[in-house]
C-alpha positions as CSV (number, residue, x, y, z in Angstrom):
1,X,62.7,31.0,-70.5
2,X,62.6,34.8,-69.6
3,X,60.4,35.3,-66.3
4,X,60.3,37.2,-63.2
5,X,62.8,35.6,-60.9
6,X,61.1,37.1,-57.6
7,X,58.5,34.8,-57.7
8,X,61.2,31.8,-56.8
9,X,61.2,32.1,-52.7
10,X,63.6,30.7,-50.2
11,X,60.9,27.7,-49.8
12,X,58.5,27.6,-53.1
13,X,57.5,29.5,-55.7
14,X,54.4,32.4,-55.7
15,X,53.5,35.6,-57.5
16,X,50.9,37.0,-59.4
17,X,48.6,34.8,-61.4
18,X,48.8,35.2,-65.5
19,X,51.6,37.7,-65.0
20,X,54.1,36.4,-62.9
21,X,53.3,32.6,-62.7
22,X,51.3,31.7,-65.7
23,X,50.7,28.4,-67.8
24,X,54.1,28.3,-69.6
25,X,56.5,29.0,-66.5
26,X,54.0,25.5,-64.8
27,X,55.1,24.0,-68.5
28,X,58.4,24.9,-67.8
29,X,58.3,24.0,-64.5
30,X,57.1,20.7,-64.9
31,X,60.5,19.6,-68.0
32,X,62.5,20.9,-65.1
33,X,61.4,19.0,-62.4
34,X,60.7,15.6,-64.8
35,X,64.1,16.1,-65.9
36,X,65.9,16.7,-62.5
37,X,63.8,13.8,-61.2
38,X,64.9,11.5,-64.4
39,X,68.6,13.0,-63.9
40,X,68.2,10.8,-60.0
41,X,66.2,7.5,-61.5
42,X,62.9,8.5,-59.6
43,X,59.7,7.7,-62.6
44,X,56.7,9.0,-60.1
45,X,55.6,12.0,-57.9
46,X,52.7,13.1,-56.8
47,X,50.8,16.3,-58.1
48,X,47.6,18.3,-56.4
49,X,46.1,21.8,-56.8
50,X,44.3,23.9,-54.5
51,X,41.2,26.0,-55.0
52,X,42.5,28.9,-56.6
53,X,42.4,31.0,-59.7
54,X,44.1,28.8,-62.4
55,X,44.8,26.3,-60.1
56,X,43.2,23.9,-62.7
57,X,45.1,25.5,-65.8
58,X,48.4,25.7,-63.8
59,X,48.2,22.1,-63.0
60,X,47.0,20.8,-66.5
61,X,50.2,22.7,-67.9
62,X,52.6,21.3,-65.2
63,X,51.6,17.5,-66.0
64,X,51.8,18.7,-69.5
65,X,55.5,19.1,-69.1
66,X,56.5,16.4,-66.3
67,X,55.1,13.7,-68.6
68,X,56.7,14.6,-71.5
69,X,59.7,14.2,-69.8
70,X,59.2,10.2,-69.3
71,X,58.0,10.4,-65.6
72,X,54.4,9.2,-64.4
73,X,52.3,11.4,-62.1
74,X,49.9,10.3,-59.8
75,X,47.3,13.4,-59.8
76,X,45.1,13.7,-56.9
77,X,43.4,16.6,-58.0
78,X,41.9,19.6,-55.3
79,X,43.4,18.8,-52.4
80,X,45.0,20.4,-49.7
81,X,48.2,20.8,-49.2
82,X,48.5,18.0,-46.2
83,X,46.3,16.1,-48.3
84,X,49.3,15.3,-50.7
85,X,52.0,15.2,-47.9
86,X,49.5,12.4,-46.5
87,X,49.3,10.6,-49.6
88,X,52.6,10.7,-50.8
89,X,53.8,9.0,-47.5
90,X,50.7,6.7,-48.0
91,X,52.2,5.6,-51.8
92,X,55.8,6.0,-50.7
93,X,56.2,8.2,-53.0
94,X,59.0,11.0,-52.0
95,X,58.7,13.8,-54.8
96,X,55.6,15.8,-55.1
97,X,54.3,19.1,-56.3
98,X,51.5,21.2,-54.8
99,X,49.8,23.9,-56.9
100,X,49.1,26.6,-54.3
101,X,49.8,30.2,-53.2
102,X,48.9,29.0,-49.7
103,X,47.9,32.5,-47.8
104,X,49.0,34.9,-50.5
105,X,46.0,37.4,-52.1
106,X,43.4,35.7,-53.8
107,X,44.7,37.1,-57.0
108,X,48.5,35.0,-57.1
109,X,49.4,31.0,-57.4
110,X,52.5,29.4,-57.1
111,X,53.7,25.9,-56.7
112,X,55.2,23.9,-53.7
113,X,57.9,21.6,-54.1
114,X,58.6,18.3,-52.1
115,X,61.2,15.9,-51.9
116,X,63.2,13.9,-50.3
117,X,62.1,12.5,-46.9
118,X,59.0,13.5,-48.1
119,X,59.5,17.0,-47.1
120,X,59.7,20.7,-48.9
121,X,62.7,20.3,-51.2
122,X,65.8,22.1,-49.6
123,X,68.1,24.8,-50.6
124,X,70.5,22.9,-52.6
125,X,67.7,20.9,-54.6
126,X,65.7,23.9,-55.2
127,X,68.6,26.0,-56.1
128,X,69.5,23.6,-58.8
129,X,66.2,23.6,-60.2
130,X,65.7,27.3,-59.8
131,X,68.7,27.8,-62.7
132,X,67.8,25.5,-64.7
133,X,64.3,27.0,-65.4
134,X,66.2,29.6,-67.1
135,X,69.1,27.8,-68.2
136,X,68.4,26.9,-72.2
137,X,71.3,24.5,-72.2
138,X,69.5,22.4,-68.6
139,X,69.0,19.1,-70.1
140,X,65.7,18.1,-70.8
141,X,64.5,14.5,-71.0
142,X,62.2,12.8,-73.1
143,X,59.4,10.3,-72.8
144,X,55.5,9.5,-72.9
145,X,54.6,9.8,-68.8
146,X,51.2,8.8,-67.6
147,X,48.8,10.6,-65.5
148,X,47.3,7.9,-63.0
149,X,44.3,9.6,-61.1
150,X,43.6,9.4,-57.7
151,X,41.2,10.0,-55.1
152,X,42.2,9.9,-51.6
153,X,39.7,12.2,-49.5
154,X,38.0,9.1,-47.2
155,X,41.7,7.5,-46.7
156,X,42.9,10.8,-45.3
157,X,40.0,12.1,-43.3
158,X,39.9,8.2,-42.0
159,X,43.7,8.4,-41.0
160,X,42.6,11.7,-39.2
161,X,40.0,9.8,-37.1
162,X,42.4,7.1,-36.5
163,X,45.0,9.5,-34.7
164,X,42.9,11.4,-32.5
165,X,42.0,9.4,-28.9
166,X,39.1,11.3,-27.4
167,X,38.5,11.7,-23.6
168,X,34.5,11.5,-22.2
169,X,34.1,15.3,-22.5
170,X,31.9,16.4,-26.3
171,X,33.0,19.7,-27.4
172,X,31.4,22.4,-29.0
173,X,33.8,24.2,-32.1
174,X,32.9,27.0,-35.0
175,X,35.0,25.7,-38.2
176,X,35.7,28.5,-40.2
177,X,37.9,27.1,-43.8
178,X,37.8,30.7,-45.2
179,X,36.1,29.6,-48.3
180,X,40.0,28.0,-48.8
181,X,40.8,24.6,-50.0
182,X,39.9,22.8,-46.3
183,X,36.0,23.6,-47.3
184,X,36.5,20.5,-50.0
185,X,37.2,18.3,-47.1
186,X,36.7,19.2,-43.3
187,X,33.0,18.8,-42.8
188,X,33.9,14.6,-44.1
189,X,36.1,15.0,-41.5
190,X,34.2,16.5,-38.8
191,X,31.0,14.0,-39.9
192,X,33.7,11.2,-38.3
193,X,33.8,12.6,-34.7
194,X,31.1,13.5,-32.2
195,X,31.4,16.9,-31.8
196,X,28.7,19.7,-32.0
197,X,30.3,21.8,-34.7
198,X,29.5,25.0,-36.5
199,X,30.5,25.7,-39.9
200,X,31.0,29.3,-41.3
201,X,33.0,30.3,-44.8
202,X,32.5,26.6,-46.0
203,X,32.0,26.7,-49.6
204,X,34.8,26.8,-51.9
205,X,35.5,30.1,-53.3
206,X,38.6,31.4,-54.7
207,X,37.7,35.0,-54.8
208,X,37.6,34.6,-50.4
209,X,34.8,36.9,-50.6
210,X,34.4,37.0,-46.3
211,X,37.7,37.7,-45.6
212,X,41.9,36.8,-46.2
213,X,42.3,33.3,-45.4
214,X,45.5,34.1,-42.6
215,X,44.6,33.1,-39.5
216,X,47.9,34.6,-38.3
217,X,46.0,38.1,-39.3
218,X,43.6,39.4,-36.7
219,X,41.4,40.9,-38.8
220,X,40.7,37.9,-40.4
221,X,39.5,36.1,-37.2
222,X,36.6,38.9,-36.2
223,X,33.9,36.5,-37.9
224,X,35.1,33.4,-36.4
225,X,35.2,35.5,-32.8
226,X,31.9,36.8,-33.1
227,X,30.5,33.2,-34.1
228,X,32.1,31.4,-31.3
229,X,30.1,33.6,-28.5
230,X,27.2,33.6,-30.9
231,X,26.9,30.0,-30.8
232,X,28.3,29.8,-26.8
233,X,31.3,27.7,-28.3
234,X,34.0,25.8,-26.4
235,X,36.4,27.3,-29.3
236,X,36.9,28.3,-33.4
237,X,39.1,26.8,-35.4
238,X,40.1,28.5,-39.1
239,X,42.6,27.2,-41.4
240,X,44.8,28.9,-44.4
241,X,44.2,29.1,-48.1
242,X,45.8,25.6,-48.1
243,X,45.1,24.3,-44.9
244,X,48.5,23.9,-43.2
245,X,48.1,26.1,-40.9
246,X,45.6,26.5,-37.9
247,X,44.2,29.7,-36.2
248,X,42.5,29.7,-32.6
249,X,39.9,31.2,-30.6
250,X,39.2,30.9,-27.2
251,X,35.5,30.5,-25.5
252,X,35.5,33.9,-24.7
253,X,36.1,34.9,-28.4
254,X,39.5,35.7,-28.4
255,X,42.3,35.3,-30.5
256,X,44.8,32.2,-28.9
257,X,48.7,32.6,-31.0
258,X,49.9,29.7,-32.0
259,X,53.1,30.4,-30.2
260,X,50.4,30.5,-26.5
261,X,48.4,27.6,-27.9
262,X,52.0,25.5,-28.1
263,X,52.3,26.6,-24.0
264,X,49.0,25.2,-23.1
265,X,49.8,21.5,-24.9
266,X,53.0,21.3,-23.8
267,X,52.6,19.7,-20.9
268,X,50.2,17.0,-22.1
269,X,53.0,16.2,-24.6
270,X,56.5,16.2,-22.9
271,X,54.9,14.1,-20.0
272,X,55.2,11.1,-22.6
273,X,57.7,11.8,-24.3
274,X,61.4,10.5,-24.2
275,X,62.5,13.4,-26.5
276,X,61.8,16.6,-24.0
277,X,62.9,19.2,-26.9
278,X,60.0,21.6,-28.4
279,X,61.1,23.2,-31.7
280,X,59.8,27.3,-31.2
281,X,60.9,30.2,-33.7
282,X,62.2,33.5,-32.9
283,X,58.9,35.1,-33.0
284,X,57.6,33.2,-29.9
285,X,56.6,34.7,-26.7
286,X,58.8,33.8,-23.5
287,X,55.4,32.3,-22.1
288,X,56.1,29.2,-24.3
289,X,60.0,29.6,-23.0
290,X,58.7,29.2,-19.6
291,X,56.0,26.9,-20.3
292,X,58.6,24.4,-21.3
293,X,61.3,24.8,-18.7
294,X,58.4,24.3,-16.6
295,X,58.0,21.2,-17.8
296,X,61.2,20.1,-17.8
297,X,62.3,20.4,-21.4
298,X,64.7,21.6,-23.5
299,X,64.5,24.4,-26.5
300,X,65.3,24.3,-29.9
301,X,65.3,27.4,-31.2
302,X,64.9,28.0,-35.2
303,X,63.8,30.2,-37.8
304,X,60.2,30.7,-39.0
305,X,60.3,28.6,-42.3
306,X,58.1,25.9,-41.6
307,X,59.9,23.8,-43.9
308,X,63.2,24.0,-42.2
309,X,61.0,23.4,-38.9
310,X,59.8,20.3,-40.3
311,X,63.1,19.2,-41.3
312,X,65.1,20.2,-38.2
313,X,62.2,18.2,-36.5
314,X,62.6,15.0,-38.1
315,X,66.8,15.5,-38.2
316,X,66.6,15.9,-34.4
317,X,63.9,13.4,-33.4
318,X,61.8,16.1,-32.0
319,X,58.1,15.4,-30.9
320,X,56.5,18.7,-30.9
321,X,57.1,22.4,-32.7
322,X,56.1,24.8,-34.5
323,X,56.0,28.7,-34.5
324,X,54.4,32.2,-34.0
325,X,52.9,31.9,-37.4
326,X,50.5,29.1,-37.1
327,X,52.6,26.3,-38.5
328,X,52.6,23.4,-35.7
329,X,53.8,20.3,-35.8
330,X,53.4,16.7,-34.3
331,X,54.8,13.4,-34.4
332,X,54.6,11.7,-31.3
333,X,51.5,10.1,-33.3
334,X,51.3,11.6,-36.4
335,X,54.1,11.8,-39.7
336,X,54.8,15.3,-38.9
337,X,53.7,17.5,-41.2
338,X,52.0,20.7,-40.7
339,X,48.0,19.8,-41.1
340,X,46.1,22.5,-40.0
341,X,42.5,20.4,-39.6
342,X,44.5,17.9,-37.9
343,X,46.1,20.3,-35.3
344,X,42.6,21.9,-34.5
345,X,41.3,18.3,-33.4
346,X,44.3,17.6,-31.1
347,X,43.4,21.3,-29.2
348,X,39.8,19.2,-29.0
349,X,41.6,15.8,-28.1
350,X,42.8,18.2,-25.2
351,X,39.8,19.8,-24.5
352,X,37.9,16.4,-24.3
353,X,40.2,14.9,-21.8
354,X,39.7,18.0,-19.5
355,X,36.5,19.9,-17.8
356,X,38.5,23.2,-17.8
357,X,37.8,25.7,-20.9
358,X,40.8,27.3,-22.7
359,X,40.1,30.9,-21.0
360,X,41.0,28.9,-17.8
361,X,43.7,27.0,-18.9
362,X,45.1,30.5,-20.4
363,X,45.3,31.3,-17.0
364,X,47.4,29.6,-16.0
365,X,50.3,30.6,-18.0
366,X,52.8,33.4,-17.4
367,X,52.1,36.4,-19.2
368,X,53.4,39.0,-20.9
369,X,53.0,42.1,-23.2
370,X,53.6,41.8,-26.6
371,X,52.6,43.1,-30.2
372,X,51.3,41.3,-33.4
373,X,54.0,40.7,-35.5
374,X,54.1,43.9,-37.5
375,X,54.8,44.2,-41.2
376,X,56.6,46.7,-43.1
377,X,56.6,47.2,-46.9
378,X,60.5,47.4,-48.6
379,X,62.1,45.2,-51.2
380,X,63.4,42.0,-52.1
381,X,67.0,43.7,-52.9
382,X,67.1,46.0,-49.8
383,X,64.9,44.2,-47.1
384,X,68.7,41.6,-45.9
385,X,70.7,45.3,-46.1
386,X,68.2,46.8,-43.3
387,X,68.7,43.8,-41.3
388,X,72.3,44.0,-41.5
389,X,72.0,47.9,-40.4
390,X,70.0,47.0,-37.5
391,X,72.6,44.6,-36.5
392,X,75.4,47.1,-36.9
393,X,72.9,49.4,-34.4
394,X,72.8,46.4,-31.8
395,X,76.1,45.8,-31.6
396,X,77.0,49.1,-31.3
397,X,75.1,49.3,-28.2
398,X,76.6,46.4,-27.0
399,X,73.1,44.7,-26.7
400,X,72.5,40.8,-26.2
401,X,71.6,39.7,-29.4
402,X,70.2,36.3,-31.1
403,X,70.9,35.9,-35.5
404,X,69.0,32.6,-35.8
405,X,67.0,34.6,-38.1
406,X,67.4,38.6,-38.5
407,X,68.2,40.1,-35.4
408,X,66.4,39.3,-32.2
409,X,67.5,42.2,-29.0
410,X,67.6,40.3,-25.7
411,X,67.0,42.9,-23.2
412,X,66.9,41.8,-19.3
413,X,62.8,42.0,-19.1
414,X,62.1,42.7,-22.6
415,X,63.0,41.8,-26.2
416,X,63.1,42.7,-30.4
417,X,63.1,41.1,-33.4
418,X,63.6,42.4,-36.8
419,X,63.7,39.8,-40.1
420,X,63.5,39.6,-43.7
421,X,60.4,37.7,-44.9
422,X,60.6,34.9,-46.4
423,X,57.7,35.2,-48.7
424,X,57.3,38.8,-49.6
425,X,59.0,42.0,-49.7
426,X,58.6,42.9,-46.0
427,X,60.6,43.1,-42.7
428,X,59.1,41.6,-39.8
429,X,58.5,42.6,-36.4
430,X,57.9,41.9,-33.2
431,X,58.4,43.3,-29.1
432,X,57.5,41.8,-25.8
433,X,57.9,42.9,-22.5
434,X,57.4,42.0,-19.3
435,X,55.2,45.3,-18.6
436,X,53.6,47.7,-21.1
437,X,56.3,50.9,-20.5
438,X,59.3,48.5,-21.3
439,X,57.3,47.2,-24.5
440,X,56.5,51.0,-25.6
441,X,60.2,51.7,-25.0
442,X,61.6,48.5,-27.1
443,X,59.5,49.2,-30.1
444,X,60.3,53.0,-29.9
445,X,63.5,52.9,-29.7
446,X,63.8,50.2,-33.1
447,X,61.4,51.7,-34.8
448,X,63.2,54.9,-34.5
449,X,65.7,53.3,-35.7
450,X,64.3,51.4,-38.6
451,X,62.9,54.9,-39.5
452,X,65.9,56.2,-40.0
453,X,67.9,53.5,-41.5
454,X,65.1,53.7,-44.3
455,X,64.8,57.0,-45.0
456,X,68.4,57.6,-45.7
């Protein structure tokens, strides 16, 4: 089958709906994975869909081709993407596919692929079924599957409830779904606790007509700000198209990174924990860093593919982690994977346990200056080459430097990162500095350089 092979990413597969990923590619998709799953003598997975454009389609074509292949899917229809991590663990049922573009424009769709462990297939089973979608001589099985239907919405929102021990405190919190796929199931969620909550951007809509749901975007949190001191909130919560990832807002209204909202539940973590290690990604600030020496731990430092994260996590027997892009992770009580809904109740397990409000608690933490992470358009084919020319620059300058992903300049008060994303054609940046003249010079001086390098 002839398609466009940019849509197949390091950790899933996304592009542009009815051009790049349409009906037959899920069809195709679906012998590929039946077969490869047939090939290993697994009969079942688990399939779900998000809220999108042609989610319903997409799916319907997928279980088209899985079940001809002879396996059995157990469909649990719009969920979100947690949702099926949460019930394939609660089946025991490993393999799974999620129909989903997660953050990605309103106007593309893709598919998530999970495996063993329960977790995002890896490189080497997803570069095995990556050729054989266009390999016509890929053996393809044969058989009469069934679809076995499932809801699961009140066992997962009542597994939610179970995990989450609240202190005497009742907080107030502005829930803002971006009319994404948690709008189908937080408020049964939220009905379960005793909180005073607000809900904004709650019905379903694919078209997101209020604004991109990214929470790692600033721009898309200016609603959820505004509502927070509108309603004289303790905090605001907002989730991704697919709900795996949390954004943050403190009571003042303002924006909390992930990577500073890690710093301020550290402590309440590590203090019961055997395992001391926090997983962090390049991208994070050194207020984390310090938060985490503070409290006597130890860092693991990794890349920003949340499905590495998860798996380094469980490989390593690590607690706590996650990353600058909203993607956090728990399993002192919880499997592990990256829940967004569930992540924005344990900041309110905190809270509840505490009479201090998050500006306060902010305080507390070191600080320093840093930018957003900052995006610049290239290509698939060049974006690795630039990163390798930046290198070349660093080392040539005899700088400290850090390749767990792209290239990360460790100055003595001040640092830079440059990377390839993983899910689009764009580099990725990011500077910090312990005052705002060394952060001006850092991200001068490399984006000089990154300047130059692409307009040769």
């Amino acid at each position: 089958m002839k398609f466009d092979k940019s849509i197949l990413r390091e950790a899933d597969i996304r592009g542009v709906y009815k051009t790049q990923i349409t009906t037959s590619f899920a069809k195709r998709l679906g012998l590929v994975f039946g077969s490869y799953l047939r090939s290993k003598k697994i009969t079942t997975l688990v399939v779900g869909h998000d809220n999108r454009h042609g989610s319903v389609e997409l799916a319907s074509s997928l279980l088209e081709g899985l079940t001809s292949t002879g396996v059995n899917v157990i469909f649990i229809g719009l969920v979100t993407t947690p949702m099926l991590n949460f019930a394939s663990r609660k089946l025991e049922v490993e393999y799974g596919i999620m129909v989903t573009a997660s953050h990605n424009p309103a106007c593309d769709n893709g598919f998530k692929l999970f495996g063993k462990n329960y977790q995002h297939c890896d490189y080497d089973e997803l570069k095995i079924i990556y050729a054989a979608l266009s390999n016509k001589e890929y053996k393809i099985y044969e058989g009469s599957g069934k679809v076995i239907n499932l809801e699961i919405n009140d066992l997962y929102a009542k597994s939610v409830r179970e995990s989450i021990r609240l202190g005497s405190r009742k907080t107030k919190v502005v829930v803002d779904p971006g009319n994404g796929t948690a709008s189908i199931i937080v408020k049964k969620i939220y009905e379960r606790f005793p909180f005073d909550v607000v809900f904004i951007n709650d019905v379903s809509d694919p078209n997101f007509p209020n604004h991109h749901p990214d929470p790692n975007v600033k721009a898309n949190m200016v609603e959820l700000c505004e509502a927070v001191m509108e309603n004289q909130a303790d905090l605001g919560l907002a989730y991704d198209g697919d709900a795996d990832r949390c954004g943050f807002v403190d009571n003042e209204g303002k924006v909390i990174d992930a990577d500073i909202l890690m710093a301020l539940m550290c402590k309440s973590i590590l203090k019961t924990s055997k395992n001391k290690t926090v997983l962090i990604d390049v991208k994070c600030s050194n207020t984390l860093r310090d938060e985490i020496l503070a409290c006597k731990g130890s860092i693991y430092l990794d890349t920003p593919s949340s499905a590495k994260q998860e798996r380094d996590m469980e490989e390593n027997n690590i607690v706590f982690g996650g990353g600058y892009s909203n993607h956090i992770f728990f399993r002192d009580k919880h499997p592990g994977y990256d829940d967004g809904i569930y992540v924005g109740l344990r900041v309110q397990e905190l809270l509840s346990h505490t009479n201090s409000n998050l500006t306060d608690m902010l305080k507390n933490l070191t600080s320093y200056y840093h930018t957003d992470e900052i995006k610049v358009k290239t290509t698939d084919e060049l974006k690795f080459k630039i990163v390798d020319a930046i290198k070349e620059y660093a080392i040539n300058n005899n700088y400290d430097i850090d390749t767990t992903d792209g290239v990360k300049v460790l100055k003595e008060s001040s640092w830079g990162l440059l990377r390839a994303s993983n899910t689009g054609p764009n580099l990725t940046l990011r500077f910090e500095a312990t005052t705002k003249k060394e952060l001006k010079q850092i991200q001068k001086e490399f984006m000089d350089v990154l300047s130059k390098i692409m307009n040769k």
